[in-house]
C-alpha positions in Angstrom: 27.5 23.7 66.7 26.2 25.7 69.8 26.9 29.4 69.5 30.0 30.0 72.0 28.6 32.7 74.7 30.1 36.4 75.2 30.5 38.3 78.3 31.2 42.1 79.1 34.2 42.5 81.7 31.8 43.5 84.2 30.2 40.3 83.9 33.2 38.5 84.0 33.9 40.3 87.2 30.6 39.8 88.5 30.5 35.8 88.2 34.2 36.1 89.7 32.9 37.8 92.6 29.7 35.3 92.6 27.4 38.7 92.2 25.6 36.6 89.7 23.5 33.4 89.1 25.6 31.7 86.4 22.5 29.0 87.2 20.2 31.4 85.5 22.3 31.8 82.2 21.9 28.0 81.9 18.5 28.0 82.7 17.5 30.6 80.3 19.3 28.8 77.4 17.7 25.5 78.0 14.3 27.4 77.9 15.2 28.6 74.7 16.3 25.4 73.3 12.5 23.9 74.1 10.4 26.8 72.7 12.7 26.3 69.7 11.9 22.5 69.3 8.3 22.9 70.3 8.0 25.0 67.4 9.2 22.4 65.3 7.1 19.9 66.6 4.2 22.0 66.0 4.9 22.3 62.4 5.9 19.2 61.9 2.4 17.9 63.1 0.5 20.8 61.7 2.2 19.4 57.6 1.2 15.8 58.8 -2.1 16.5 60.1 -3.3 18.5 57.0 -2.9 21.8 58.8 -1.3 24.9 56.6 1.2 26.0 58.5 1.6 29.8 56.9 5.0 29.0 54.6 3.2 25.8 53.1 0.8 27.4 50.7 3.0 29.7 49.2 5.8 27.4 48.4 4.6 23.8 47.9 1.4 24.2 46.2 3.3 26.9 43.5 4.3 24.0 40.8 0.8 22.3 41.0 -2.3 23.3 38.5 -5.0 21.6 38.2 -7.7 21.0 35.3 -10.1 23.9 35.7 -11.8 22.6 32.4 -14.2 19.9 31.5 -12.0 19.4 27.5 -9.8 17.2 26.0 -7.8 19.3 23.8 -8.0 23.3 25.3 -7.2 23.3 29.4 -7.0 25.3 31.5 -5.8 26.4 35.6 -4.4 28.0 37.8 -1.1 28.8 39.1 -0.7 29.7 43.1 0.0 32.6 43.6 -2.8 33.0 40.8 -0.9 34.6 37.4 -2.4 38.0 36.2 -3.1 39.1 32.6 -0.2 40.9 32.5 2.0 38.2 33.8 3.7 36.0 31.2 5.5 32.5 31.4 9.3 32.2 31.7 11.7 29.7 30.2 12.6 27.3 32.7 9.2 27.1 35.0 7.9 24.2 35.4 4.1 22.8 37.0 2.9 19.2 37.8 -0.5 19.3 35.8 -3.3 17.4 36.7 -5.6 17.0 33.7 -9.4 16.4 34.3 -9.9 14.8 31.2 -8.1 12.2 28.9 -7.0 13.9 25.8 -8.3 13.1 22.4 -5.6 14.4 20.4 -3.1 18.1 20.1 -3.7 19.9 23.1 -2.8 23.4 24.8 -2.8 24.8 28.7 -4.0 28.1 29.8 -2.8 29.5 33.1 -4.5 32.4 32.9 -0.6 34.4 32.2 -0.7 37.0 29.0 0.5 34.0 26.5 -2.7 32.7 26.9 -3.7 28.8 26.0 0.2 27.0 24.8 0.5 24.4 23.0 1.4 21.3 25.1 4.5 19.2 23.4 6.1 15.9 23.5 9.8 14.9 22.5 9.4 12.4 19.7 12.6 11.2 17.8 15.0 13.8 19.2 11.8 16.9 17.7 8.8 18.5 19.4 6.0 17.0 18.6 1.9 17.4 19.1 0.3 15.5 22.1 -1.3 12.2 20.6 -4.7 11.3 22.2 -4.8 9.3 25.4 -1.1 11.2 26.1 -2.5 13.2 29.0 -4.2 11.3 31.3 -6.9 11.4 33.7 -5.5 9.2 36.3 -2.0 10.3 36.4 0.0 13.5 36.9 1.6 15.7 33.5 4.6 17.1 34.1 5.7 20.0 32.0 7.9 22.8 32.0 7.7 25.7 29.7 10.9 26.2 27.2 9.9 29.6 25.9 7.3 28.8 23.3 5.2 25.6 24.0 5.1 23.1 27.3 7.1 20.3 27.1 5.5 17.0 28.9 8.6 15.6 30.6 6.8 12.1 31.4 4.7 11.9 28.2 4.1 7.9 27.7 6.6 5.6 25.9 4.4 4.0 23.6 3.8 -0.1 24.5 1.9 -0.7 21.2 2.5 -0.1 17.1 -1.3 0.8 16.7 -0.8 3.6 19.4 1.6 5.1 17.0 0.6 6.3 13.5 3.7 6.8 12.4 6.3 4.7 13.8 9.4 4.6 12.4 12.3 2.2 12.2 15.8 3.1 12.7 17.4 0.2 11.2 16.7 -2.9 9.9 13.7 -4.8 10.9 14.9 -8.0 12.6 11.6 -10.2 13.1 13.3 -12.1 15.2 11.8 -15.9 13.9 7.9 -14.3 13.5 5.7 -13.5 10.8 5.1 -9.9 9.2 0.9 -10.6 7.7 -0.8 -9.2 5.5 -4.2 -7.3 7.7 -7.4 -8.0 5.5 -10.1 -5.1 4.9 -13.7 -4.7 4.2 -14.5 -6.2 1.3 -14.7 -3.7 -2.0 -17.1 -3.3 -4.4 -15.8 -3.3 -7.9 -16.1 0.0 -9.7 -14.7 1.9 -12.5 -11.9 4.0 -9.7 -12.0 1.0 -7.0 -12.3 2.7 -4.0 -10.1 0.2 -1.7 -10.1 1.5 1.9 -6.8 1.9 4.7 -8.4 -0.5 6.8 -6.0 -3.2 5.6 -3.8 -3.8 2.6 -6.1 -7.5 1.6 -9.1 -7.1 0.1 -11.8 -9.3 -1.4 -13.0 -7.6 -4.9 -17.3 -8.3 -5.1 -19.1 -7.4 -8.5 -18.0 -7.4 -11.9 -17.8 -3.9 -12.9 -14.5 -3.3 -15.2 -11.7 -1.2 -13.2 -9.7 1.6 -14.8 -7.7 2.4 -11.9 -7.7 2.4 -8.3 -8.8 5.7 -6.4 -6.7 5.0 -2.9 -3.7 6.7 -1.6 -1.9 5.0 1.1 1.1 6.8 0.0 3.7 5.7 -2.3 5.2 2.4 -1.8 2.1 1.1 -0.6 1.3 -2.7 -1.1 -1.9 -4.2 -1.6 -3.4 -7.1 -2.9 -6.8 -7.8 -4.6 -8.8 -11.0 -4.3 -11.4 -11.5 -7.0 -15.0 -12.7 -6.4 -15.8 -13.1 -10.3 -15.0 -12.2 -13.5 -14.4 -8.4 -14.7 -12.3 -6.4 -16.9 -8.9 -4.8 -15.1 -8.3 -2.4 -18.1 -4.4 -1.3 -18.2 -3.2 1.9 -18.7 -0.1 3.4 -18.8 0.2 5.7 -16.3 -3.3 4.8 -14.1 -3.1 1.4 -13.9 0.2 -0.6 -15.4 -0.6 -4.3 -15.9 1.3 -6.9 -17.0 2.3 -7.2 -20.8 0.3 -4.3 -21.1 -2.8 -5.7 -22.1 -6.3 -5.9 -19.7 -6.4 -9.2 -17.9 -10.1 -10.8 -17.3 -10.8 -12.1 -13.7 -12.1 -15.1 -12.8 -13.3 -16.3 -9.3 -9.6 -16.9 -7.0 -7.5 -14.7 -9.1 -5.5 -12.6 -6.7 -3.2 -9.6 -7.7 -0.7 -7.3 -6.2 0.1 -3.8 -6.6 1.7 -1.3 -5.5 1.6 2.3 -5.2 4.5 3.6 -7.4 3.4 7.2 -7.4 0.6 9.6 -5.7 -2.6 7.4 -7.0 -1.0 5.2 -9.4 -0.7 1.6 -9.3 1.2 -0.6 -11.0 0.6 -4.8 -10.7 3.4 -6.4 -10.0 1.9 -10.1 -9.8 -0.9 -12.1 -10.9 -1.7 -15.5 -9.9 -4.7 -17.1 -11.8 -6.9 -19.5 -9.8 -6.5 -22.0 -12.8 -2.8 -22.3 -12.7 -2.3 -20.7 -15.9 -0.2 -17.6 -16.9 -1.3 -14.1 -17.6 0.2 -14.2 -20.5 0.8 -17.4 -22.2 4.3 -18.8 -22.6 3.2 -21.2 -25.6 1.0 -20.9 -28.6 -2.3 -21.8 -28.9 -2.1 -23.9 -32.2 -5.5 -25.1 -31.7 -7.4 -21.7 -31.8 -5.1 -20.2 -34.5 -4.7 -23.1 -36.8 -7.0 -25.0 -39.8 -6.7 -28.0 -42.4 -9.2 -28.3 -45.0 -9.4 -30.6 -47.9 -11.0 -30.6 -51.5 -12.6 -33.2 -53.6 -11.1 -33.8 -57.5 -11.4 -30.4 -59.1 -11.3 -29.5 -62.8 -10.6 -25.5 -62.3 -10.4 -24.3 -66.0 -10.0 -20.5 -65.0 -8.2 -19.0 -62.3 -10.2 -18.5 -59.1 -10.0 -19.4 -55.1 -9.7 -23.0 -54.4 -12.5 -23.9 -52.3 -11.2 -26.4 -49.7 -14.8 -27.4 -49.1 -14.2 -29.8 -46.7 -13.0 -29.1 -42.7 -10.9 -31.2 -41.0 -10.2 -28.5 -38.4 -11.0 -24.5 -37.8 -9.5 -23.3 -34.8 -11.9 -20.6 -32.8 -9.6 -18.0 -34.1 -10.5 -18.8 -37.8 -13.4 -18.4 -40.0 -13.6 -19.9 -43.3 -15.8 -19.1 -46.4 -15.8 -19.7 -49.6 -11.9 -21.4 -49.3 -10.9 -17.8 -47.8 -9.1 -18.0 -44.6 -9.2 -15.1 -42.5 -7.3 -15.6 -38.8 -8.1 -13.4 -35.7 -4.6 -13.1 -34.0 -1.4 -11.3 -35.2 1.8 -13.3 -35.9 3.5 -15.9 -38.0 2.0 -18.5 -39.8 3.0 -21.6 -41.5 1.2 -21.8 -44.4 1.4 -25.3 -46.2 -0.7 -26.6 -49.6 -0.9 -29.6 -51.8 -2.3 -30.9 -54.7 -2.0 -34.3 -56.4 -2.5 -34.4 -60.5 -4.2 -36.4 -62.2 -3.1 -38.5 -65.2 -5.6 -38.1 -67.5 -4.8 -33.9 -67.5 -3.5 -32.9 -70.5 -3.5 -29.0 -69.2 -0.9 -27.2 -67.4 -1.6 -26.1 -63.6 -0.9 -23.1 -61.9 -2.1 -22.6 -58.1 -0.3 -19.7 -55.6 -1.1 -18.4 -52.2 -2.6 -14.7 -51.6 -2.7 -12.7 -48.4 -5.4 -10.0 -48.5 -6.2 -11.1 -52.7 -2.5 -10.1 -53.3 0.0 -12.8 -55.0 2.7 -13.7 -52.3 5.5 -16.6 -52.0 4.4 -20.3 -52.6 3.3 -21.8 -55.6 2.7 -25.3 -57.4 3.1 -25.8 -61.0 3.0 -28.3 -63.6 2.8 -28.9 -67.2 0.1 -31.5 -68.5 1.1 -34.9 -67.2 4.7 -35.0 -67.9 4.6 -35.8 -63.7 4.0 -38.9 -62.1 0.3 -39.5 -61.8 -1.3 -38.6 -58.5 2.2 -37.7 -57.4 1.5 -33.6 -57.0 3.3 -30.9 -55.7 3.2 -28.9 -52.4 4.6 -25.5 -51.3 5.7 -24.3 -47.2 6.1 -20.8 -46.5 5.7 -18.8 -43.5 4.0 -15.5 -43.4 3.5 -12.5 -41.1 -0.2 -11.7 -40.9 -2.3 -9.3 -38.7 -5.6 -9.5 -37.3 -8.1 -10.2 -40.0 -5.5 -10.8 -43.2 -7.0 -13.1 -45.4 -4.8 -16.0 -47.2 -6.6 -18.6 -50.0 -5.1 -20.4 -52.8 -5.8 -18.9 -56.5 -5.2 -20.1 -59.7 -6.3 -22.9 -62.1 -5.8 -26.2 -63.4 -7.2 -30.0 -62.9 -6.3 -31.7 -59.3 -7.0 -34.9 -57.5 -8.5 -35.2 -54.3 -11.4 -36.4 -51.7 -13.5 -34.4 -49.5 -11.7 -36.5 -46.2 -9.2 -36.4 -44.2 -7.8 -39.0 -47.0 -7.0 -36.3 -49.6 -4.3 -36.1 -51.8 -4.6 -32.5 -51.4 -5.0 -30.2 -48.5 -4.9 -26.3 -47.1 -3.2 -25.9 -43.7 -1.7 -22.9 -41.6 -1.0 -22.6 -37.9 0.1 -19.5 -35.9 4.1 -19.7 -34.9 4.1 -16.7 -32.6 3.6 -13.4 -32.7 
């Protein structure tokens, strides 16, 4: 709105009496009105042209710094009017930073003030947090505002990929929304006594066959990997290195494929084992092949006690040895133990034979006196037995028995393992 014009009395009086040009006022205030917007036309084009009209500089270029540095972690600039050493940043002020460089990883700004180089933060989950690299970039604009301690980056970059973020975390359920979660496969490993297994993936392809003792990686607890063998080697359990299944070592073969996890700071426990041949890590059944035997003995006329000395195999299982009629098995357990022997009718002589574990009388005998039984008829004892590794068991006694050295004896030795 116009400015409404004042007059003295004598004025008044004057323009009554026509003493004065009341063209001139008018003319004067029109002159005034273009000087005013020639003015503003001169500035106008002056900002548009690139000329610095004298406000400009002082006010617009203030909040701008740029990189006075060749780094990519410690920059530096300067602020317009140019800060002194003994000026010093204030909450609330706030720059548009133009970095020369990308940055490779926690950065800081120094404006030449008394604070000296800050550290440059981001707002990460609701915290401050350290600049990752790549957040300040070469080809865009930072802008940050100091909150009393560090820089905050108001525009730092919303991250458009996982492997950009080294720690990303969820805030609720993971919905995969109909896709895949894979396992990422590693270099291959070289089998050694602390497998060194890398963070490059959590699949890895085991070469060698040195025996492993534990594995010497920390992905941090709750980490899951998984092992694919190349050959055979020893995994040796332990309690607290490296837990496997049943307790006992497991030998590889070529396909085998294990899992772990990390279930505290460097220990691993396996939590499944597939063998390439179908079969279990520990078997569900016996082996009553390995851990088993049936011998035979020809006619025998034993006139002192002594071991019976089944002479003649009709099976040893690979967990047996056999000398002299003494059994000795190679795995722990129960055992069936079953003997026979036929008499003969011409004996007039009574007959004693019992079973002995480790040369020490134990339950099962057969006994007779003279021929009072049926001819070729016999007796025959079952019992079953614990045993450990390397127990012996053989038949003792005396007396005068029937038999052939075949599988068609009228009396035999056998035992097989029942469990353990």
């Amino acid at each position: 709105m116009a400015e409404a014009p004042t007059y003295s009395l004598a004025q008044v009086i004057a323009l009554a009496k026509g003493t004065t040009n009341w063209f001139e006022y008018a003319k004067s205030g029109a002159q005034h009105g273009k000087n005013n917007q020639d003015d503003i036309s001169t500035l106008q084009s002056a900002a548009f042209s690139g000329a610095t009209p004298g406000w400009q500089a002082a006010i617009d270029l203030r909040w701008y710094v740029a990189d006075t540095s060749s780094s990519t972690t410690t920059y530096t600039g300067v602020t317009k009017p140019s800060a002194t050493g003994s000026d010093s940043l204030f909450a609330g002020y706030f720059i548009i930073f133009k970095p020369a460089n990308n940055n490779t990883g926690a950065s800081t700004l120094n404006v030449a003030s008394s604070d000296g180089a800050v550290d440059i933060k981001k707002i990460s989950s609701g915290a401050k947090a350290a600049l990752a690299a790549g957040d300040l970039d070469s080809d865009t604009y930072a802008e940050l505002i100091f909150d009393g301690t560090d820089w905050i980056m108001l525009n730092a970059p919303v991250t458009a990929d996982l492997v950009a973020d080294t720690s990303p975390q969820l805030g609720g359920d993971l919905d995969c929304n109909g896709a895949q979660i894979q396992w990422s496969q590693g270099a291959d490993v070289a089998s050694a006594t602390a497998l060194a297994v890398l963070t490059d993936g959590n699949y890895f392809d085991v070469t060698g066959t040195t025996t492993i003792t534990s594995i010497n990686t920390t992905g941090g607890v709750g980490t899951l990997i998984k092992l694919h063998f190349d050959g055979a080697l020893t995994l040796t359990h332990d309690a607290t290195d490296l837990i496997l299944p049943g307790g006992a070592n497991i030998t590889t073969a070529a396909g085998d494929e294990a899992e772990f996890i990390e279930y505290a700071t460097g220990d691993y426990r396996c939590t499944n084992y597939s063998k390439a041949s179908g079969e279990g890590v520990i078997a569900g059944g016996i082996d009553c092949d390995a851990d088993s035997w049936q011998r035979t003995s020809a006619t025998t006329d034993q006139d002192s006690n002594a071991v019976v000395d089944f002479a003649t195999s009709v099976h040893l299982g690979s967990n047996v040895t056999e000398s002299g009629g003494v059994i000795t098995v190679g795995t722990a357990g129960w055992y069936l133990v079953h003997f026979k022997f036929a008499n003969m009718s011409a004996s007039t002589q009574n007959f004693n034979m019992y079973l002995r574990k480790n040369s020490s009388r134990v339950l099962g005998t057969v006994y007779w006196q003279t021929n009072s039984e049926i001819p070729y008829l016999g007796s025959e004892a079952t019992v079953i037995i614990e045993c450990s590794a390397n127990d012996t068991l053989d038949i003792y006694g005396d007396g005068y028995f029937y038999g052939e050295a075949n599988n068609e004896s009228h009396t035999w030795f056998t035992g097989v393992r029942l469990g353990a």
